[in-house]
Structure formats: C-alpha cells, structure tokens
C-alpha positions as CSV (number, residue, x, y, z in Angstrom):
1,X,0.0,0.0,0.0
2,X,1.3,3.6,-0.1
3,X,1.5,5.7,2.9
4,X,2.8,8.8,4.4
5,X,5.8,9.4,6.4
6,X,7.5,12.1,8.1
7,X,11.5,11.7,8.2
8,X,12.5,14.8,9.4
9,X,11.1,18.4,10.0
10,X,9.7,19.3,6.1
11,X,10.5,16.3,4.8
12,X,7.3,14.1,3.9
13,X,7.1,11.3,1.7
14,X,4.7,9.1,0.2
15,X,5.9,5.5,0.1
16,X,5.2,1.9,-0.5
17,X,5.0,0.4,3.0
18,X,3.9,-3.4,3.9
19,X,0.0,-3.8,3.9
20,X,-1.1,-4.2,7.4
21,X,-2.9,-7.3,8.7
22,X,-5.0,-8.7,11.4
23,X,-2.3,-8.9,14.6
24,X,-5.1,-9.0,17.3
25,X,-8.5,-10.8,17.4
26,X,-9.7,-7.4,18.5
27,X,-8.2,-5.7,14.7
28,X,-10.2,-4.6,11.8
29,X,-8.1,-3.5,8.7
30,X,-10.3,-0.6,7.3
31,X,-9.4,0.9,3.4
32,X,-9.6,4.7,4.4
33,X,-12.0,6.8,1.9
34,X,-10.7,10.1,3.4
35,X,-8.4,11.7,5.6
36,X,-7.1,14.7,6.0
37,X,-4.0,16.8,7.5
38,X,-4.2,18.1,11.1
39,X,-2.8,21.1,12.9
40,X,-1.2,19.2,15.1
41,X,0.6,17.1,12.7
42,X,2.5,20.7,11.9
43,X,4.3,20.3,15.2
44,X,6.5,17.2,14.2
45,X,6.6,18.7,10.9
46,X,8.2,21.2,12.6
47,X,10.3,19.2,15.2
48,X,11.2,16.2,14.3
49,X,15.0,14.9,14.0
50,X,15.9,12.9,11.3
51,X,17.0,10.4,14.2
52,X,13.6,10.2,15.6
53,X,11.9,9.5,11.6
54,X,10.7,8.1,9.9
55,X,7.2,7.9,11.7
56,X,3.6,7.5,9.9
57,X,1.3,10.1,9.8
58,X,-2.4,11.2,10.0
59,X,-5.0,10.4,12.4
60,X,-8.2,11.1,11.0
61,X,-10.1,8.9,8.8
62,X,-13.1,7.4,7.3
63,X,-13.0,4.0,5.8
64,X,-14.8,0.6,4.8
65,X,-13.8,-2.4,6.9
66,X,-11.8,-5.0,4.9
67,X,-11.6,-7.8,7.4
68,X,-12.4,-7.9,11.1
69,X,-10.8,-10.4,13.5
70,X,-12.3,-13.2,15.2
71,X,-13.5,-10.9,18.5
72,X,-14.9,-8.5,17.0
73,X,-18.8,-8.1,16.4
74,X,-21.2,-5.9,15.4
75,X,-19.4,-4.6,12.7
76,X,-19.0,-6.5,8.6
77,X,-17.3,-6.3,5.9
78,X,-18.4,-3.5,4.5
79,X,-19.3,-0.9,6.6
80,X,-18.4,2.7,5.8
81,X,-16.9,3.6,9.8
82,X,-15.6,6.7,11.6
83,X,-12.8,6.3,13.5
84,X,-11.9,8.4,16.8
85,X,-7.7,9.5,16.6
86,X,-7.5,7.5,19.7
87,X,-8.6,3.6,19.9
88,X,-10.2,2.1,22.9
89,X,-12.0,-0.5,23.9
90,X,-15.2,1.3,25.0
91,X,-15.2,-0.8,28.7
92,X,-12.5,0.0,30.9
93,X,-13.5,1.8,33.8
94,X,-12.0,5.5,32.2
95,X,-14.4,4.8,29.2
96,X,-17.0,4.2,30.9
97,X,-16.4,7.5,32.7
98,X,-16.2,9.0,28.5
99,X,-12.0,9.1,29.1
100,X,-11.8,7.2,26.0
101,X,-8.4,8.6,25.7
102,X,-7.0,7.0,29.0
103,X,-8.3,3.5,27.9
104,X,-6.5,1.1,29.8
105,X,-6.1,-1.2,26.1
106,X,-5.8,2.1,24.0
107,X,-3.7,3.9,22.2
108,X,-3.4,6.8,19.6
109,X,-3.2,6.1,15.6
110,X,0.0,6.9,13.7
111,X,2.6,6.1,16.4
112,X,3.2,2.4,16.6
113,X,0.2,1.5,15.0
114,X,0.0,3.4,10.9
115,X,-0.8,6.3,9.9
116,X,-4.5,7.6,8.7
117,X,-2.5,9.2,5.2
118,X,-2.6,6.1,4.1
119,X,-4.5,3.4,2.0
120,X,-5.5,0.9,4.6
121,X,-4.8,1.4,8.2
122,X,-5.3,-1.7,11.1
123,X,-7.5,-0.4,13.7
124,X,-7.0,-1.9,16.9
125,X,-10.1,-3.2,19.7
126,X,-12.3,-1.8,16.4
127,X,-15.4,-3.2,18.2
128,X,-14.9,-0.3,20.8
129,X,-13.6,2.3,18.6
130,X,-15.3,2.7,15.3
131,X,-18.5,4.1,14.9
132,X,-20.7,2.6,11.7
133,X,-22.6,4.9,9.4
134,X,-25.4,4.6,7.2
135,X,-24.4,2.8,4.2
136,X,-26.3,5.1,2.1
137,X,-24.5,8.2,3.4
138,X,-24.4,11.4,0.7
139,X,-20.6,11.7,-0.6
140,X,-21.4,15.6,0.2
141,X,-21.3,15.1,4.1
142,X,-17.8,12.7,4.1
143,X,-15.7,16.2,5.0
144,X,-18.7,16.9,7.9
145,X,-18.4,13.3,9.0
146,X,-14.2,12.8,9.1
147,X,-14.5,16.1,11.8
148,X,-16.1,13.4,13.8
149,X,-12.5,11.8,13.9
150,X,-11.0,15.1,15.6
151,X,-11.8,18.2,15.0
152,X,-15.1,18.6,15.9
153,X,-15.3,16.2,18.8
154,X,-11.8,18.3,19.8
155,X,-13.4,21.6,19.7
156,X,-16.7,20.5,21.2
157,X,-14.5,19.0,24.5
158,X,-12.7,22.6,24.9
159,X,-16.2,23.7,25.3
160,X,-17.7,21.0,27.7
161,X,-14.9,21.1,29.5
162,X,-15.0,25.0,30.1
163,X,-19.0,24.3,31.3
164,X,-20.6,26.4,28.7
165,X,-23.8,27.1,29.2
166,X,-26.5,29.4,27.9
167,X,-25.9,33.2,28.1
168,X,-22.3,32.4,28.5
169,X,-19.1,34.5,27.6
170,X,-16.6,33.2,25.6
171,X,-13.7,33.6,24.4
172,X,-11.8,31.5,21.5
173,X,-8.2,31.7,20.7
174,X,-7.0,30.4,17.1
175,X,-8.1,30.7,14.1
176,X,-7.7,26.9,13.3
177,X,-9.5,24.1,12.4
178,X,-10.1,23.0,16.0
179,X,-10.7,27.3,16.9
180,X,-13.4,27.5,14.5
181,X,-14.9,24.4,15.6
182,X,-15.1,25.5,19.3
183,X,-17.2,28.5,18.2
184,X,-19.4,26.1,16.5
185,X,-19.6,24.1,19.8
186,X,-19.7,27.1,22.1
187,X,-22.7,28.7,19.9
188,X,-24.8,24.8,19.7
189,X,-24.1,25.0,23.8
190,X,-26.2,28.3,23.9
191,X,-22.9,30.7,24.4
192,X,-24.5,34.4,23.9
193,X,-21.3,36.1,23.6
194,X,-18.2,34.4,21.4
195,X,-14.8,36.3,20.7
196,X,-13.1,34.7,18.0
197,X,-9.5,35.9,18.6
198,X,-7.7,35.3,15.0
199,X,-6.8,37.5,12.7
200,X,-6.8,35.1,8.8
201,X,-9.9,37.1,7.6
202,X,-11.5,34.1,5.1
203,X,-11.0,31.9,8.7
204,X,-12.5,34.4,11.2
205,X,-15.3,35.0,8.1
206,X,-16.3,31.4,8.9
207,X,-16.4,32.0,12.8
208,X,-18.8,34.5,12.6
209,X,-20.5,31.8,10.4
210,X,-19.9,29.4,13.2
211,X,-21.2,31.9,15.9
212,X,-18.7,34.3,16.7
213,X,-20.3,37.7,17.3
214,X,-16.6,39.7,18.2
215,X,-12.7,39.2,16.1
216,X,-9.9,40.8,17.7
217,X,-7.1,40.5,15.6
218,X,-4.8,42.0,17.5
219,X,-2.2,39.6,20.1
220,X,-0.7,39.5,23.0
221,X,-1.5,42.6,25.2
222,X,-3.5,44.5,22.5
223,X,-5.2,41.2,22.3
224,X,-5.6,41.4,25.8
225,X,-7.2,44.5,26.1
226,X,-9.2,44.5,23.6
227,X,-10.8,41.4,24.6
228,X,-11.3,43.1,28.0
229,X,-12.6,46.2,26.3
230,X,-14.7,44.5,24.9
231,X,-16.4,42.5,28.2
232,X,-16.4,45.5,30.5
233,X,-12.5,45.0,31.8
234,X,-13.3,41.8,33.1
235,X,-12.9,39.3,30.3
236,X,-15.0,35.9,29.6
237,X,-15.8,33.4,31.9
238,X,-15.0,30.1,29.4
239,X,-11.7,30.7,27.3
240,X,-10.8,28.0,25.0
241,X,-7.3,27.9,23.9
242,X,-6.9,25.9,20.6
243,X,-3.3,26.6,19.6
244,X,-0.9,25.0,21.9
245,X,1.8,27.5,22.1
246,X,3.0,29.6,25.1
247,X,1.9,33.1,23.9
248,X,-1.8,31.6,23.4
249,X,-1.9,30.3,27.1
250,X,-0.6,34.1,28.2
251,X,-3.5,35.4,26.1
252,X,-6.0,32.9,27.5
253,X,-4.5,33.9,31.1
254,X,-5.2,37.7,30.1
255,X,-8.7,37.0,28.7
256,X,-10.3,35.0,31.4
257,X,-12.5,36.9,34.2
258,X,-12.4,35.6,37.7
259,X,-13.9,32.2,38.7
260,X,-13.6,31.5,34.8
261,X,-12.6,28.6,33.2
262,X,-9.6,28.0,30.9
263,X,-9.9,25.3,28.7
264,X,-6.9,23.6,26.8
265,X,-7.4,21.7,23.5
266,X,-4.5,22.8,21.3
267,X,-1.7,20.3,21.9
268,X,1.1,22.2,24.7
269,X,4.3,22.7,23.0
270,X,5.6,23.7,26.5
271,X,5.9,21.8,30.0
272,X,6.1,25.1,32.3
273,X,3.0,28.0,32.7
274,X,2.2,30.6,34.9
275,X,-0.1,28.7,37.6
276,X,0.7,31.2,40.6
277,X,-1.4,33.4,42.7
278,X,-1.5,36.8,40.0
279,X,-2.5,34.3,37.1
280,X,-4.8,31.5,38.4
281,X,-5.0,30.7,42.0
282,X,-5.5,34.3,42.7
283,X,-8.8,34.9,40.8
284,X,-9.9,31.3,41.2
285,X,-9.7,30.4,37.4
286,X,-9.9,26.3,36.5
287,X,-7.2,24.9,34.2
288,X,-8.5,22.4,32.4
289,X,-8.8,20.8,29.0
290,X,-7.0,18.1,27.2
291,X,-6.6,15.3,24.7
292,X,-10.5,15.2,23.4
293,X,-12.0,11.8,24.2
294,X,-13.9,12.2,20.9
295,X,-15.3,8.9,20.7
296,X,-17.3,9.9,24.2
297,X,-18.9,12.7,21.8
298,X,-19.8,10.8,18.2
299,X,-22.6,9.6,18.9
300,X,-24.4,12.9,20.2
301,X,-22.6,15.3,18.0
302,X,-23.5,12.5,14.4
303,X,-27.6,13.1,14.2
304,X,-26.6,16.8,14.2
305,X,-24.2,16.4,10.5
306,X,-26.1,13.7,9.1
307,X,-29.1,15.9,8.9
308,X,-27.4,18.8,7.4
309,X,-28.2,21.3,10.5
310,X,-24.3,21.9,10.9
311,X,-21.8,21.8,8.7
312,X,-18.3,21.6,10.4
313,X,-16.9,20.2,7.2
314,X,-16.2,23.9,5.7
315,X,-13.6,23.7,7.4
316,X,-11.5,21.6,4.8
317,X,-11.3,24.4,2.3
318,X,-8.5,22.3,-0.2
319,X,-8.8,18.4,-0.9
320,X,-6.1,16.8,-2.8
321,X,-5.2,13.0,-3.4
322,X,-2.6,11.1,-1.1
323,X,0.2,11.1,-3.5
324,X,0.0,15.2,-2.7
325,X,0.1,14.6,1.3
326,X,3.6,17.0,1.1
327,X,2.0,19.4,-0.2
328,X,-0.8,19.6,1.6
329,X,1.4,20.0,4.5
330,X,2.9,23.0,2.9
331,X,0.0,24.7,2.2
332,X,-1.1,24.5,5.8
333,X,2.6,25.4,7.2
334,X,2.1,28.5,5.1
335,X,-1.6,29.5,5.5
336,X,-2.2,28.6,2.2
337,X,-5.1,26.4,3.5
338,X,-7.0,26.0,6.6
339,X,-7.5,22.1,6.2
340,X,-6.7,19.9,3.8
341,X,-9.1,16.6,2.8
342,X,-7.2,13.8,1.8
343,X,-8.5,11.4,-0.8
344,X,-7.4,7.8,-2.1
C-alpha cells in the first residue's frame, strides 16, 4: 500500500510500506475513503530529528472495513466507519467515565500503529472504537463526518470542559480548524457572547458563520485589552485555547474573568506556565482541558451532520489526493489552507 511518512522536519514522503494485517483478534483493517491533515501534525513537521523518523502520519479517517478479526462483532465487511484518533475498547472503567483517551487497552493512531494518510490502516479493539454509518450516506457530508475523527469532537470538549452554558461569555483563541470548531460548539451549547480571537480574515469569516459575534485580531497585550474592552474590563468566563503555544496560554490567562474557566485543547508545545497566585490561583480560574475523548462525543454530535443542521466540514477548504500529502502539508505550514481533505 502507499502511505505517508515524516523523516524529518519538512520532509514528507509518500511510500510503499507493507499492507497491514489482522495482529489482534480485537483488529479490523479498514481501506480509508478520506483523511485529511491536522494542525497538530504541523508540530512534528516542525520538530522532528531525522533520528527520531521516519514515523507515519495522520490520524483522521473514514473508511470501509476490509476484514475484522475473530472478536470483533457488530461490525461487517463493508461498513463505511468513523474512526476516533484515539482507539479504545469502549469498557475499561475510564471509558465508561467517557475518558476514552485513558483506555486502559488504548492507544493513539500513527505512532506504533500506521498512519491515517494512508491506504488501509489496522485499527486496533475496532469493536470499541469505530462508529458505523449509514451505508447510504451522501458523498457531500464525508468532510462533515471525518471532523467526527477530531476536530469537531476536539473543539466540542474545549467547550464541555470549560461548562458552557447558555448566556455564556466566551472567548476562542486560534483561528484553526479545531478554533473555528469550538465557536461552533460554544454557539450549539447556547454561548450568547463568542470572541473569535484570530486575525486570517476568510478563517475568522467562517467563525462568525460558526457563531462568533466579536474578532480581535490584535495579540498578545493589544489582544488582551481588547478582549477586556470588549467584556467590560473583566474578560469571559469560558476561554478556549486551541493553539498550543506559550503566547496563546498568556492570552488565554489575560482573557479569562475571575472564577472563569480555561480550557486547553491545542496540543502544549511547553511543560512550564504561569499557575501562581496573579494568574490563576488568585482569581480562582480552573485549568482544564485536554486530549478530546472524541469517541465519548460521536454519537451525540453525528444526528446533528447527518441531517445537514451543521456543517463543520467547511472547514476543509483544499482536498487533494494522497500522493499530494507534502504538499498539503505545505500549504497548511504557510496558511495557504485551513485544512486539507485527503482522498485515495
């Protein structure tokens, strides 16, 4: 099959690589009908040593199962599936408390497993972790469907983890995939208030679409102070950081009113922040957030696509086949495009 690897920072290929087979009674091999490339793939692409590659990519995919193993049940030959970015078994004690992510026989796809840019992945304890769709699906809603793998389910847990609630205020940092996808969560949630802060116009464009009803361009402590401007002096009570990077947590810090909420989603690219008396403990803020346990979230967040009332799949604004993977990692590096939809 051909796949896609990263072998150092900048450097992905598309290569032949052995076709993956049943290794557990618990596997399903699944022949991925789209995929896509994530924001938080761009971190590797930015970091990685050509000591540390070359490592499979992509995490996000929809597919038709191939073969299942011996275990597994409920699911054929067949089946058009979505598949969370993190397998679990859907039993343990965490999952059962909707940590799908903390599955005691889980795991996340790409790293030691195969990547999702690929042709066919092996998807382990399948029975817990995909999610079957209607057969008949319309080819139009694949893009609103493969969010279901991430992005959505990512941006609605920044928002159910901050508590939003109806009449809330909230703020949004990044302009990203996941970003957008929070305002989309934080407006179905019955947010009164979003602040998109971003500052790509065709992106923040679709926010508003989404439910933002403020953009403050400006960063760091114009960002700041506008946002504060903008809520009184106090700031929001939910912020939801979606970019991972220190200056985004200072700005979430800066944003967040007193007993507010901030909640994490965009993948840390740092181990130390301000957690002190002036920045949280002070004005009793909650830090919280995390890797999204998105399978917890599929099932309430699918009726909602599959009828056509939302339509987080405008996100994906460039689709381009697998043998383009590198370049679809350049055009997000650069801003070229906001997310791009990977097809066979």
């Amino acid at each position: 099959m051909r796949a896609a690897f990263l072998y150092k920072a900048g450097d992905v290929r598309v290569q032949d690589a052995p076709d993956p087979t049943i290794e557990q009674p618990t596997d399903a091999l699944v022949r991925i009908v789209r995929s896509c490339v994530c924001g938080s793939d761009l971190h590797p692409y930015h970091s990685l040593t050509s000591a540390d590659g070359p490592v499979p990519m992509g995490h996000e995919f929809l597919g038709v199962i191939e073969e299942t193993g011996s275990e597994v049940s409920g699911l054929s030959r067949g089946d058009l599936v979505v598949s969370p970015f993190a397998f679990a078994d859907n039993t343990c004690e965490f999952c059962r408390e909707g940590l799908h992510t903390s599955c005691l026989q889980g795991g996340f796809f790409a790293a030691g497993v195969g990547g999702a840019q690929a042709e066919v992945i092996r998807v382990p304890q399948a029975q817990g972790t995909l999610v079957k769709l209607p057969g008949d699906v319309d080819e139009e809603l694949l893009p609103s469907l493969l969010t279901l793998a991430d992005v959505y389910g990512t941006g609605y847990h920044a928002a159910k983890q901050a508590r939003v609630k109806p009449g809330d205020g909230v703020t949004v940092i990044g302009d990203g995939a996941v970003g957008l996808l929070a305002v989309l969560s934080a407006k179905q949630l019955g947010a009164e208030r979003i602040i998109l802060m971003g500052r790509h116009t065709t992106r923040t464009d679709l926010g508003i679409a989404f439910g933002a009803t403020d953009v403050v361009a400006e960063r760091g402590e114009e960002g700041i102070a506008k946002v504060r401007d903008l809520t009184g002096g106090h700031g929001t009570r939910a912020v939801l950081e979606a970019v991972g990077h220190m200056p985004a947590y200072d700005m979430a810090v800066g944003a967040v009113r007193p007993g507010g909420v901030i909640s994490r989603v965009g993948v840390p690219q740092y181990e130390a922040a301000p957690v002190g008396f002036t920045s949280l403990f002070g004005p009793n803020v909650t830090l919280t957030g995390g890797p999204a346990p998105v399978r917890a979230y599929i099932d309430e967040l699918l009726p909602a696509v599959l009828d056509g009332s939302v339509e987080p799949g405008r996100v994906f604004d460039r689709t381009l086949p697998l043998e383009q993977v590198p370049d679809a990692y350049r055009a997000m590096d650069r801003r070229e495009a906001l997310k791009v939809l990977i097809t066979p």
